[in-house]
C-alpha positions, 0 to 999 in steps of 0.5 A, a space after each residue: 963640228 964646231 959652230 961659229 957665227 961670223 958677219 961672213 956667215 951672216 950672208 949665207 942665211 939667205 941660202 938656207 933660209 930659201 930652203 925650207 921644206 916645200 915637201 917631206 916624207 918621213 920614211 926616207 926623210 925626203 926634202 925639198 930645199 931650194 939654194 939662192 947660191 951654188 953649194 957644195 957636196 962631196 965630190 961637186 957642185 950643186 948650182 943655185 936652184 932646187 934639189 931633193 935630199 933623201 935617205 936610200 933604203 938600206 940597212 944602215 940608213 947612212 946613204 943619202 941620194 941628192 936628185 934634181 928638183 923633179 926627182 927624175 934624175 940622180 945627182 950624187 949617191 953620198 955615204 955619211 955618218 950619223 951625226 947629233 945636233 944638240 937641241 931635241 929635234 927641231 926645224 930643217 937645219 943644215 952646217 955649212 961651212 965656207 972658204 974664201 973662194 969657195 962655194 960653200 960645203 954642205 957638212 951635215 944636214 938634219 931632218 925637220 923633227 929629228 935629233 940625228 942629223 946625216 954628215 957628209 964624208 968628204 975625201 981625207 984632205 978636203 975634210 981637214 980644210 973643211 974642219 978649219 973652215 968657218 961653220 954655221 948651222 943654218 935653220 928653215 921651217 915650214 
């Protein structure tokens, strides 16, 4: 994924920024984040508001569950690929990518302290656009 920073971009550093880490486990790379905007996952739309992001127990570790702010409900089950961000581990990072008149798209996001990162499938044509889009990789610590 190419990483551009645009003054378009600029604007979203409030979004990702409000979503640092409240919360992490380890073992499934669980976090807490909390989006100002409405985001985009494959397949919908999260609305503003606070969401858990955690690695399913399986074999390949390339499934992530996106559930609402209590954990009580799941909101999407997502395949992804494993993808490197290139510095050694590092803060709670998210690539994002933005369209006009769209909300943004989640591409990717890295656990605090990891190098790998988990990349989101989205469907065939959507990912072309998604790949012409502006990227920026956002960044949120503790």
């Amino acid at each position: 994924m190419r990483v551009r920073t645009t003054a378009m971009l600029a604007m979203l550093a409030v979004l990702v920024l409000m979503a640092g880490p409240a919360r992490a486990e380890q073992e499934n790379q669980a976090i807490k984040v909390k989006f100002s905007q409405v985001v985009q996952i494959p397949g919908q739309l999260l609305p503003a508001g606070t969401y858990w992001f955690a690695i399913l127990n399986t074999n390949d570790r390339e499934t992530v569950q996106v559930l609402n702010e209590n954990r009580s409900k799941t909101l999407a089950i997502l395949g992804t690929i494993n993808c490197e961000r290139p510095e050694t581990g590092g803060p709670l990072a998210f690539t994002l990518a933005e369209r006009t008149g769209e909300p943004t798209a989640i591409l990717a996001w890295f656990y605090p302290g990891y190098t790998s990162g988990h990349e989101f499938l989205y469907p065939k044509q959507e990912s072309k656009e998604l790949v012409m889009a502006k990227h920026e990789t956002q960044v949120s610590g503790d």
